[in-house]
C-alpha positions as CSV (number, residue, x, y, z in Angstrom):
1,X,192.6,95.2,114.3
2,X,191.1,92.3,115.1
3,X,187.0,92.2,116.1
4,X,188.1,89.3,118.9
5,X,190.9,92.0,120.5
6,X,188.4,94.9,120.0
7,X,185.9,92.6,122.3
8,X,188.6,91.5,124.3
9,X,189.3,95.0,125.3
10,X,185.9,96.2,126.0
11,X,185.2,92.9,127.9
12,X,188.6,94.0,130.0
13,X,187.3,97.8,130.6
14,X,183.7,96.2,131.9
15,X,186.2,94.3,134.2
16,X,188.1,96.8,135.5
17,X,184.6,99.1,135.9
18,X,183.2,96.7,137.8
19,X,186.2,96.2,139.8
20,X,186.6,100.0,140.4
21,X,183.0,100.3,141.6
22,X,183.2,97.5,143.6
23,X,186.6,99.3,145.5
24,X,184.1,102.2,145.7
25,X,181.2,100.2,147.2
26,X,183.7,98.5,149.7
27,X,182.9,94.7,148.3
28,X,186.3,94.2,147.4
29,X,190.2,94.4,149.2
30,X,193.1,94.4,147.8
31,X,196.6,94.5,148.6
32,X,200.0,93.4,147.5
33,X,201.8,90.3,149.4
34,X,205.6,90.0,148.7
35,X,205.2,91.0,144.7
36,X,201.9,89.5,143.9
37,X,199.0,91.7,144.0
38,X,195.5,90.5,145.2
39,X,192.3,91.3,144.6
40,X,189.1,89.3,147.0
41,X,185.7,90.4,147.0
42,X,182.0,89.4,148.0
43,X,179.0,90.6,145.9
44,X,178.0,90.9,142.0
45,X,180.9,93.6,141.1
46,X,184.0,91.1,142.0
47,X,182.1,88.4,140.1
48,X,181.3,90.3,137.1
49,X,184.8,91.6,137.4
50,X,186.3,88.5,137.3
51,X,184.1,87.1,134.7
52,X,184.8,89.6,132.1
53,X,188.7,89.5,133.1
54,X,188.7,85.8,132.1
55,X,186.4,86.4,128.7
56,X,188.5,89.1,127.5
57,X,191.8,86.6,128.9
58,X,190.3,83.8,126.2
59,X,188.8,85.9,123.6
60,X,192.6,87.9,123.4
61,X,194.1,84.3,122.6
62,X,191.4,82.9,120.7
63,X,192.0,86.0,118.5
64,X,195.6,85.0,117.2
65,X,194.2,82.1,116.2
66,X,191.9,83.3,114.4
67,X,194.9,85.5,112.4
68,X,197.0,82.9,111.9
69,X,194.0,81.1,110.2
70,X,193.5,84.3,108.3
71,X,196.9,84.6,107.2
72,X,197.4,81.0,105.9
73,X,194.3,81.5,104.0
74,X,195.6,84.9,102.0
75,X,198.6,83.8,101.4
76,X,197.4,80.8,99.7
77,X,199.5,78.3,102.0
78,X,198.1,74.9,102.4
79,X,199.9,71.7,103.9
80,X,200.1,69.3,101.6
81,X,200.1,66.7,104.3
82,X,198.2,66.3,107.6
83,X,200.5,65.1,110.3
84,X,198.6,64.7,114.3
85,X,200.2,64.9,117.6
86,X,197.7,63.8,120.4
87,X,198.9,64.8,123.8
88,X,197.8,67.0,127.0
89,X,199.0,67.3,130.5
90,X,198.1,68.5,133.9
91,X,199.3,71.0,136.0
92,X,198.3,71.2,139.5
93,X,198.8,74.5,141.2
94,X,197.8,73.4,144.9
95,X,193.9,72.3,144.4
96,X,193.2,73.9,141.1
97,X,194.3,72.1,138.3
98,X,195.2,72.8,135.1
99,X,194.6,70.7,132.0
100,X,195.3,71.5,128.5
101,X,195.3,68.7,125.5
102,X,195.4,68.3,121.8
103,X,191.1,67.1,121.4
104,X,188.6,67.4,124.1
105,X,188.9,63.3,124.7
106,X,192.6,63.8,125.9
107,X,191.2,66.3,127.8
108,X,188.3,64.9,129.6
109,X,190.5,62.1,130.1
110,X,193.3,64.1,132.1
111,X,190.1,65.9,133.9
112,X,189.2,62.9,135.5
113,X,193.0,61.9,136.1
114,X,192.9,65.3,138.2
115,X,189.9,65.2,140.0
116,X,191.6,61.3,141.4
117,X,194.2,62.7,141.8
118,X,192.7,65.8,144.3
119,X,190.9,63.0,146.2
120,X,193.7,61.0,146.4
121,X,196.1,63.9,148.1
122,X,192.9,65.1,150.0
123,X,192.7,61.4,151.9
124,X,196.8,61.2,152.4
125,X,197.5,65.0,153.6
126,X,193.8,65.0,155.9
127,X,195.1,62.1,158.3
């Protein structure tokens, strides 16, 4: 297995201690509306919880990566030619957006584009 997944998992069991404890202290609710459980919180223990749920969230993907890479490299596979792509898009999920792209300057690029646009639908929807 994996040294990323083994982190990921103990960064996920921190999570979910510090989310337990924080249930126990009564710094954090939760409940189930329709099908989608929530969890909201005040204090250190919902922040470390929710800290070490998104770590263990990246390192988990970051770790497949880091196989494929690994896998390429064993097997002696290399591409004989480099093609590039460069693209990204935004996904806005009421205020929060979402960006993903190909390099960090498609990126930063589509991070401005969404912070103009969150103004922008601030001004129109507030009057």
């Amino acid at each position: 297995m994996n040294k990323l997944r083994i982190f990921s998992l103990i960064c996920l069991s921190v999570g979910i201690f510090s989310f337990a404890f924080g249930f126990y202290k009564g710094n954090i609710e939760g409940g189930i509306v329709l099908f989608f459980p929530y969890i909201s919180g005040t204090g250190i223990y919902a922040f470390l919880g929710f800290v070490f749920f998104l770590l263990a969230f990246f390192l988990f993907i970051y770790s497949f990566k880091t196989d494929i890479d690994f896998f390429k490299e064993e097997n002696g596979e290399k591409s004989k030619k480099e093609t590039s792509v460069k693209g990204g898009g935004i996904v806005l999920i009421g205020p929060i957006p979402i960006v993903f792209g190909s390099n960090w300057k498609i990126a930063l690029l589509l991070m401005i584009v969404a912070i103009i646009i969150i103004f922008i639908s601030f001004i129109f929807f507030n009057f």
